[in-house]
C-alpha positions in Angstrom: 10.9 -49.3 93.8 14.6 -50.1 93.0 13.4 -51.6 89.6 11.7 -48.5 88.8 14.9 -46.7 89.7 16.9 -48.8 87.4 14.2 -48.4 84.6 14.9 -44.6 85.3 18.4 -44.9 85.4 18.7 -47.1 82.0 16.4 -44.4 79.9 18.2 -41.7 81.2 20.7 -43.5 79.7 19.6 -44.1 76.4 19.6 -40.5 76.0 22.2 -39.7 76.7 24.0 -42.0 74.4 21.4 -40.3 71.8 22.2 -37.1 72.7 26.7 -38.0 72.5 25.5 -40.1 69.2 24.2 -36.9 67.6 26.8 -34.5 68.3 29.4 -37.2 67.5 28.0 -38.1 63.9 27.8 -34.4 63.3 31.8 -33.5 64.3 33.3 -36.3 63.8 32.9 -37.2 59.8 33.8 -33.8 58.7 36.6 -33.7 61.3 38.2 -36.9 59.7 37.5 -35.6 56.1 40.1 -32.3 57.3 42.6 -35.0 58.6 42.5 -37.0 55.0 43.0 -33.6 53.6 45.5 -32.5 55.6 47.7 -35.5 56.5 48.3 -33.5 59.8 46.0 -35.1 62.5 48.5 -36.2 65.0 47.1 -39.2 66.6 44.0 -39.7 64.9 45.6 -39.4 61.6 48.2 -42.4 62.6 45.0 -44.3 63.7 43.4 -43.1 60.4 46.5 -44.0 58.1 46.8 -47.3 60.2 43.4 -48.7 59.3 43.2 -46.6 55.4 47.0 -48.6 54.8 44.4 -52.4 54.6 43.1 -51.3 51.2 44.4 -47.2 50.2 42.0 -47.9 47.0 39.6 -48.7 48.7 39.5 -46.1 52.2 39.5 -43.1 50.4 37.5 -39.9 51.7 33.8 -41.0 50.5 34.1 -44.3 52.0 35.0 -42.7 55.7 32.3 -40.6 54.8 29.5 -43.7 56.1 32.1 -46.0 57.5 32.9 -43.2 60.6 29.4 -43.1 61.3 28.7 -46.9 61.1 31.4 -46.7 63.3 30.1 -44.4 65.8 27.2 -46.2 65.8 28.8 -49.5 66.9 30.8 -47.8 69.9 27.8 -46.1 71.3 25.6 -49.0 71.0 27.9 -51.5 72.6 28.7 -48.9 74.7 25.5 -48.9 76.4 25.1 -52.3 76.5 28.0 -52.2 78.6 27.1 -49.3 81.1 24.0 -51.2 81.3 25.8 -54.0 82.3 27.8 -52.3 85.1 24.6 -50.7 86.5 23.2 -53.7 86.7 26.1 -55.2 88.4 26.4 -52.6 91.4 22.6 -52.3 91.6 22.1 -56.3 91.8 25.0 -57.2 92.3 26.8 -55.1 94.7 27.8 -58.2 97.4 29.9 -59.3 94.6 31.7 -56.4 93.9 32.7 -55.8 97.7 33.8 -59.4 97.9 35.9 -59.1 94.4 37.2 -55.7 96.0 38.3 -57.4 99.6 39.0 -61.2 98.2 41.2 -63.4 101.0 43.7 -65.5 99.6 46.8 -67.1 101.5 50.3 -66.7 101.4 50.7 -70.5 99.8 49.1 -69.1 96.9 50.6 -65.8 96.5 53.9 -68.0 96.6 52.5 -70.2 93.8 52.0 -67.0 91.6 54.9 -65.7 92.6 57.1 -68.3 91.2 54.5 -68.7 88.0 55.3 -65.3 87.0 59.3 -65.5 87.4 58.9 -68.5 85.6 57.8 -66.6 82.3 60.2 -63.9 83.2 62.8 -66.4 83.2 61.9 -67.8 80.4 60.9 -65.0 78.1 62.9 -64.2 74.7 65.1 -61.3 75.7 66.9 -61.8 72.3 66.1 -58.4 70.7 68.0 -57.0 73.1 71.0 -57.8 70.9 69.2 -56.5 68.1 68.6 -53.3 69.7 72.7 -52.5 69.5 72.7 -53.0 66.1 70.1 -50.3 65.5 69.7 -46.7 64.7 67.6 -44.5 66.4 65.9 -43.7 62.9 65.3 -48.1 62.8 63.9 -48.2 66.0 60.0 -48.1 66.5 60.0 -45.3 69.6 57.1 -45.9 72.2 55.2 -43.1 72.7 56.8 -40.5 75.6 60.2 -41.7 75.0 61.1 -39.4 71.7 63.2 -37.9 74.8 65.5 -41.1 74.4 66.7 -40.8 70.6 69.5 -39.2 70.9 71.2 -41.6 73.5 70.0 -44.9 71.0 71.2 -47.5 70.5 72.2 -47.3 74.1 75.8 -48.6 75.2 76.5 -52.3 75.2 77.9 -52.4 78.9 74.7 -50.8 80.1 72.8 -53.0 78.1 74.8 -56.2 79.3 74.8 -55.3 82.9 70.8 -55.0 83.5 70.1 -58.0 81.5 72.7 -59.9 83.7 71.1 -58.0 86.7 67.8 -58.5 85.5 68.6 -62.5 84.9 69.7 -63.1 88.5 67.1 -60.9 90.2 64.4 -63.3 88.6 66.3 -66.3 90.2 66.4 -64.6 93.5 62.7 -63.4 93.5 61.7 -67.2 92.2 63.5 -68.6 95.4 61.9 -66.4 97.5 65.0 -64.9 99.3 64.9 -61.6 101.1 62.1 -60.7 98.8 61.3 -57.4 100.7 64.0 -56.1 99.1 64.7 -58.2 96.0 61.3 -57.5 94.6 61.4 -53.8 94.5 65.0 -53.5 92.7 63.5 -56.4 90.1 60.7 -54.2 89.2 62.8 -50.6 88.9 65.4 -53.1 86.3 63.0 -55.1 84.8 60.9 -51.6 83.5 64.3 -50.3 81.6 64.7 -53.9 80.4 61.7 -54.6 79.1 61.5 -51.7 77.4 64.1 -52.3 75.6 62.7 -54.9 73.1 59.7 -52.8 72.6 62.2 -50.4 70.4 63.2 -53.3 68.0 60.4 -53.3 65.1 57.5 -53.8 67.2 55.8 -52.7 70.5 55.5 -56.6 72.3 52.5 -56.8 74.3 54.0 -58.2 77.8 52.5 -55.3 80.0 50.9 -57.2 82.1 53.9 -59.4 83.3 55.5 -56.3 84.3 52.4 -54.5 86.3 51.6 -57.8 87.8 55.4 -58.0 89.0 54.4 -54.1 90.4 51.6 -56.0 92.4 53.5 -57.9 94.1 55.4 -55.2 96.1 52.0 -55.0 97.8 52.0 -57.7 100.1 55.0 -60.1 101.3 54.9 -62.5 98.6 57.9 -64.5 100.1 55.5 -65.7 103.1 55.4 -69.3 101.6 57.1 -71.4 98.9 60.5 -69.6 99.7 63.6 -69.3 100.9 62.4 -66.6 103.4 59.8 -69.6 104.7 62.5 -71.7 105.2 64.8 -69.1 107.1 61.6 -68.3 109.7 61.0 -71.9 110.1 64.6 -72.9 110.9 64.7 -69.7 113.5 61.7 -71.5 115.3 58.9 -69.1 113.9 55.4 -70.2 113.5 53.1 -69.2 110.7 50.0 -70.7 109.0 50.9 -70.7 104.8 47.0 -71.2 104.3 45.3 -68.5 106.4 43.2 -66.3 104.5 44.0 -62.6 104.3 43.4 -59.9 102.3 46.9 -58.4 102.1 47.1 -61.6 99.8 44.4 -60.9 98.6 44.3 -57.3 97.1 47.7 -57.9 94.4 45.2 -60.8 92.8 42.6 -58.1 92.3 44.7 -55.8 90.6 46.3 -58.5 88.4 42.3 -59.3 87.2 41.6 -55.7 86.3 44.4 -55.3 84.4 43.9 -59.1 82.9 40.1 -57.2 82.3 41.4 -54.8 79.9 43.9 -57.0 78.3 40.9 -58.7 77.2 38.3 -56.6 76.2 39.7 -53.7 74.5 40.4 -56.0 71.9 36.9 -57.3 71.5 35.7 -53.8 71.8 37.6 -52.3 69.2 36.6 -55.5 67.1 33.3 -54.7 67.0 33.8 -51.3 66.9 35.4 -51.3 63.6 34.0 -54.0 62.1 31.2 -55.0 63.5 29.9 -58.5 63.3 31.2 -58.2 59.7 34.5 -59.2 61.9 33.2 -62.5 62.5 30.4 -63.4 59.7 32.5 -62.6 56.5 36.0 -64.2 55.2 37.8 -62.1 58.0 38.6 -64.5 60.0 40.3 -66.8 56.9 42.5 -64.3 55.7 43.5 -63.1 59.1 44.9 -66.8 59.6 46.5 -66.4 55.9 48.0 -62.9 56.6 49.5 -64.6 60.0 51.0 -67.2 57.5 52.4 -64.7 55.1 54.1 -62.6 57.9 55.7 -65.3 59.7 56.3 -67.6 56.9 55.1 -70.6 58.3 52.0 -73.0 58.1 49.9 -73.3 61.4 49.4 -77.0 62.9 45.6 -76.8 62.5 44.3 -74.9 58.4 41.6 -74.0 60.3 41.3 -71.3 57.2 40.0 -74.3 54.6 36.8 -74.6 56.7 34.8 -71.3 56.5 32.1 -71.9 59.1 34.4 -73.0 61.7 36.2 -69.7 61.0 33.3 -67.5 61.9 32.2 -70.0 64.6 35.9 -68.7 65.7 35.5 -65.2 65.4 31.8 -65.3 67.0 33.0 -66.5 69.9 36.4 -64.6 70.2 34.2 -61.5 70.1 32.0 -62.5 73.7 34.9 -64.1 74.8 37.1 -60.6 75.0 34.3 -58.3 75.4 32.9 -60.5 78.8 36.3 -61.2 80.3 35.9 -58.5 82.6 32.7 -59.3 84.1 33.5 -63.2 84.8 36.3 -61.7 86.8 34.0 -60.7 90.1 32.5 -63.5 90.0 34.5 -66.5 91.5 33.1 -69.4 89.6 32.9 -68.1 86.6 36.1 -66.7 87.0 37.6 -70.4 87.4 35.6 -71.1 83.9 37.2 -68.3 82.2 40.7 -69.4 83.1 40.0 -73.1 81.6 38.6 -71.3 78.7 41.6 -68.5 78.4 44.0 -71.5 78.6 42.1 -73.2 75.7 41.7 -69.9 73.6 45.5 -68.9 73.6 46.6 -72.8 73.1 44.1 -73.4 69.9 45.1 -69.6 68.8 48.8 -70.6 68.8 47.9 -73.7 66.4 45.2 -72.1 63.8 46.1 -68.3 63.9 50.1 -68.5 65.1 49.1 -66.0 67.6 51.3 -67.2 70.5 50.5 -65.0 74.1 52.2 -67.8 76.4 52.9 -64.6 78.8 49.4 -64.0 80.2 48.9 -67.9 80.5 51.2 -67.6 83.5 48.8 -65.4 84.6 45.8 -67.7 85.3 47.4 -69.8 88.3 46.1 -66.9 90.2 42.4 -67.9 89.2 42.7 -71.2 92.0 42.6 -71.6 95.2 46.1 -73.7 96.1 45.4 -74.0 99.6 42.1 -75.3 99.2 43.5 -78.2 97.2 46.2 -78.8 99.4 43.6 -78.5 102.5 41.2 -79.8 101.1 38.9 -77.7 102.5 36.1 -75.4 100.8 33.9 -72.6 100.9 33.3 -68.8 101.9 36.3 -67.5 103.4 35.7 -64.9 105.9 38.4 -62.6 107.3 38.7 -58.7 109.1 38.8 -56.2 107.0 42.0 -55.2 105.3 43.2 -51.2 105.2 45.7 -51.3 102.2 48.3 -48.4 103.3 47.3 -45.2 101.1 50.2 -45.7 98.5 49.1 -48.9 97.7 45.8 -47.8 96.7 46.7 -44.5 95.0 49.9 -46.8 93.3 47.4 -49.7 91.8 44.3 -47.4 91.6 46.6 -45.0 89.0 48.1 -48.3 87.5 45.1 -50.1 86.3 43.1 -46.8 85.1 45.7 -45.5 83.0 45.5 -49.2 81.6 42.3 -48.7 81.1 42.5 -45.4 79.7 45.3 -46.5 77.1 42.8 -49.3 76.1 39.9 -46.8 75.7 42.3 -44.1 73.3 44.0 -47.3 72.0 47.8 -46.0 72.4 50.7 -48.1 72.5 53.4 -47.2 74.9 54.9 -48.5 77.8 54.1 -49.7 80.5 50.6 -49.0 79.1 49.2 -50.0 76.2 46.2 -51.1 73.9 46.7 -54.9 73.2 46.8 -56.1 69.8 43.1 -55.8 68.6 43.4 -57.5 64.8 40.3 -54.9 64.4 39.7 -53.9 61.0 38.6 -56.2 58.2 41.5 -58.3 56.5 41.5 -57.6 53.2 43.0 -59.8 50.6 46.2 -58.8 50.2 48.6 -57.3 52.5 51.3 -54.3 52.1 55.0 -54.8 52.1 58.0 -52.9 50.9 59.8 -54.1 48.2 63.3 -53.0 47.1 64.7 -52.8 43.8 68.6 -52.3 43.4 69.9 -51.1 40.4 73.4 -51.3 39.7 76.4 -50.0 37.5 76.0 -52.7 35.5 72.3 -51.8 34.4 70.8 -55.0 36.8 68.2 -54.6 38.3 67.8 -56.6 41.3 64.3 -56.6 43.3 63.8 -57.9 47.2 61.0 -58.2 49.3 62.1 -56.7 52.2 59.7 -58.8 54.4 61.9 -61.9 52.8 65.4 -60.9 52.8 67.6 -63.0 55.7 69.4 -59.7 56.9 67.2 -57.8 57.7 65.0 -60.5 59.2 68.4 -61.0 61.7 68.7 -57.4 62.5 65.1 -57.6 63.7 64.8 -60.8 65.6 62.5 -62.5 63.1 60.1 -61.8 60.6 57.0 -60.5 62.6 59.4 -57.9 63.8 60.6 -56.5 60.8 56.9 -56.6 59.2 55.7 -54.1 62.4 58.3 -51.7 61.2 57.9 -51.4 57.7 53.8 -51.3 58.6 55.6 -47.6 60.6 57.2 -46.7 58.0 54.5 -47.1 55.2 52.7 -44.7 57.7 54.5 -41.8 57.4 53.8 -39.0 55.3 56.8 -37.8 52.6 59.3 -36.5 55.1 62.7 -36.6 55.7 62.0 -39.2 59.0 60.7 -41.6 56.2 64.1 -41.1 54.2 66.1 -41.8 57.3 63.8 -45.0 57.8 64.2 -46.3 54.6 68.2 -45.5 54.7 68.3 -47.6 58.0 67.0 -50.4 56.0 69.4 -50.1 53.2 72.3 -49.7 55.9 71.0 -53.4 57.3 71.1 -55.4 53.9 73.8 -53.5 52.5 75.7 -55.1 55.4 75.9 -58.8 54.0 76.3 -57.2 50.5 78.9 -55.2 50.6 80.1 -56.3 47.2 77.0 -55.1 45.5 78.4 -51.9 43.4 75.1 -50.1 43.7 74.0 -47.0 41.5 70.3 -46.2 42.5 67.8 -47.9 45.1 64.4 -47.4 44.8 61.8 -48.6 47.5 58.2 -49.8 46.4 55.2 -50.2 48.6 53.4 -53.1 46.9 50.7 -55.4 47.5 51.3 -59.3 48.4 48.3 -61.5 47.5 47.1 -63.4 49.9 44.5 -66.0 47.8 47.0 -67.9 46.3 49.9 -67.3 48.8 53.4 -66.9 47.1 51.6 -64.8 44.0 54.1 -61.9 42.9 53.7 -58.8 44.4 51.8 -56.1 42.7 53.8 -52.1 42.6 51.5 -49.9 44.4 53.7 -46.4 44.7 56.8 -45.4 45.2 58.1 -45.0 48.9 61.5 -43.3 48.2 64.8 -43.1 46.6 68.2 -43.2 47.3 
């Protein structure tokens, strides 16, 4: 009987992912046609311009004319391969979705985690702070909801100063463990507004999770063990067993997975989404690594890109990797397998693609059981059950939806966001802005902007600078894109004040990325000055 349910359930389905399919392939490629023709789409036309900036010869309005649908196809299909996969899991397996809802842990290894994650906030490159001082509102890349900040950018240099210093300490303090009850709180109010800040220097960096994690904590008394707090409570005579099992340690872990769920699948989703298996299968994966190389400048330790079937070996399994993260996460075991294999993925990543994500790495020590090592004891844990206080629930329920949500609409803000999903097809070239300065003298003097040393210091480094002339490129003819490409200007003509300069005209153009170093080629003409 419950098989013939779930047959039910699984056609009923099908249809309706037929039924959406239809009306989605009937709307949607006309509706994208308007935005081509209008350039006034609002989001969808930023995600359009985004993915039509790869190859603008190529993405014109008869090619989104199949590829939407192809696309539509892909989203709908995986789609209900993944709905199927949830139904099975609460019809099947619903034990394993109470016990991943009330997992036990102790307050050894909440302390543990604890101190992993102020470790990466401790160590983490703050550096663009300083860059942020230097900038204009107009040089800024503005997250999404915070327009509302422009005209107080770049903000003042005390304010800036005083919650890094804050911010520094507070991470010290939290890592020991002392009075944590009230040291964790004011770290996460300070840490938001400081973390933010690098996300308005070229680029939005993808360290979300670090932060909502950090939000996590201030669910449970995460200075229990490991701390200074320990310590004080022993020396007053106070008993208390570091390794008993409770859910109050519990509940912040499953949070942190959830959110560690979406950092990983949206990704893979939007992979295939856009691409398909074409993502894995074709020379995608090759030129990805040689557009990484381009941007940062730099050779990787492994040229994984001179052997073409480990490439798509690569991208195969990247693809199940992301788009099954979730689902290892409820179950224990497998969850345990996943963090070996995360650890591996980011490490070999760092050394083939240059793709460093060191931050969520600090994530994984949440994945073992401490006490049981230290115990040496194993097996089901069983404990009362635990009623989180209401704001809890509503606080992490809200949290790790919207994080969820953001993934599903792919928007980048803060402290939400899609991750980086490296979705559509790499193409083989990439776009940059190029320069040319002409001056009294009739020279005429021509810089790659993603090259030039100062402007690459007023970022923070190359990748940084890349992201916001990749903003720029996207928008339309508009005064915003004059101020942008003033802002640049400003930057370089900083360390070249000597320069007598007449005219400055800005280039989009196309950098070659089979050979690398191959001169740019002029596409159009991005502005004057």
């Amino acid at each position: 009987m419950a098989n013939k349910q779930l047959a039910l359930w699984l056609g009923g389905l099908a249809l309706a992912t037929l039924a959406v399919g239809g009306a989605m392939a009937a709307f949607f490629p006309n509706y994208i046609q308007s935005i081509l023709a209008s350039s006034n789409g609002g989001y969808i036309s930023e995600l359009l311009f985004r993915h039509q900036l790869k190859n603008p010869q190529r993405y014109t309005a008869e090619f989104y004319s199949t590829y939407v649908p192809e696309v539509i196809i892909r989203i709908l299909g995986l789609g209900y391969v993944i709905a199927a996969a949830v139904l099975l899991l609460v019809t099947k397996g619903r034990r394993y979705l109470i016990d991943f809802w009330n997992h036990s842990s102790t307050a050894f290894n909440m302390g543990v985690f604890r101190i992993s994650l102020m470790w990466i906030f401790h160590i983490f490159d703050m550096s663009p702070l300083n860059n942020l001082l230097n900038l204009t509102s107009e040089g800024m890349n503005i997250p999404i909801g915070y327009r509302w900040l422009a005209p107080v950018l770049p903000p003042p240099a005390w304010l800036v100063h005083g919650m890094w210093d804050a911010y520094n300490w507070l991470v010290i303090v939290v890592m020991v463990g002392f009075l944590t009850r009230f040291t964790v709180p004011i770290l996460t109010f300070v840490s938001f507004f400081v973390l933010l800040g690098p996300q308005l220097v070229g680029k939005m960096n993808h360290y979300h999770h670090i932060w909502l994690a950090l939000l996590f904590l201030n669910f449970t008394t995460s200075g229990d063990s490991l701390s200074v707090d320990a310590l004080i409570r022993k020396l007053r005579g106070k008993p208390f067993d570091h390794h008993r099992y409770d859910q109050k340690y519990g509940r912040p872990f499953v949070y942190v997975w959830i959110v560690m769920g979406a950092v990983y699948f949206f990704p893979g989703f939007w992979k295939f989404a856009a691409s398909g298996f074409a993502w894995a299968f074709s020379d995608n994966v090759q030129l990805k690594i040689l557009a990484k190389i381009y941007e940062t400048g730099q050779q990787p330790v492994i040229p994984l890109y001179n052997y073409p079937v480990l490439c798509k070996i690569g991208g195969l399994a990247t693809l199940f990797f992301e788009i099954s993260f979730p689902f290892a996460m409820v179950f224990p075991k497998l969850r345990l397998l996943y963090g070996f294999g995360g650890i591996g993925f980011h490490e070999s990543n760092r050394r083939i693609t240059q793709i460093g994500f060191t931050s969520i790495e600090f994530l994984y020590p949440s994945f073992i059981d401490w006490s049981a090592l230290v115990k040496r004891k194993w097996g089901e844990v069983k404990t009362s059950r635990y009623l989180a206080p209401r704001w809890q629930t509503v606080t992490g329920v809200f949290t790790v939806a919207m994080l969820w949500v953001a993934g599903f609409v792919a928007v980048e803000s803060w402290p939400w966001a899609v991750y980086p999903t490296f979705a559509p097809l790499e193409q083989h070239f990439v776009n940059s802005i190029e320069m040319r300065v002409a001056t009294e003298d009739s020279k005429v003097q021509s810089i790659l902007l993603q090259e030039d040393p100062t402007l690459i210091a007023s970022y923070s480094n190359r990748t940084r600078l890349r992201s916001y002339m990749t903003i720029l490129m996207m928008k339309p003819e508009s005064d915003e894109r004059a101020k942008m490409l003033k802002s640049l200007f400003d930057l370089w003509r900083k360390d070249h004040v000597h320069e007598n300069v007449r005219e400055v005209e800005f280039w989009q153009v196309q950098v070659p990325l089979l050979p690398l170093g191959a001169p740019p080629v002029p596409y159009k003409i991005l502005g004057k000055l």
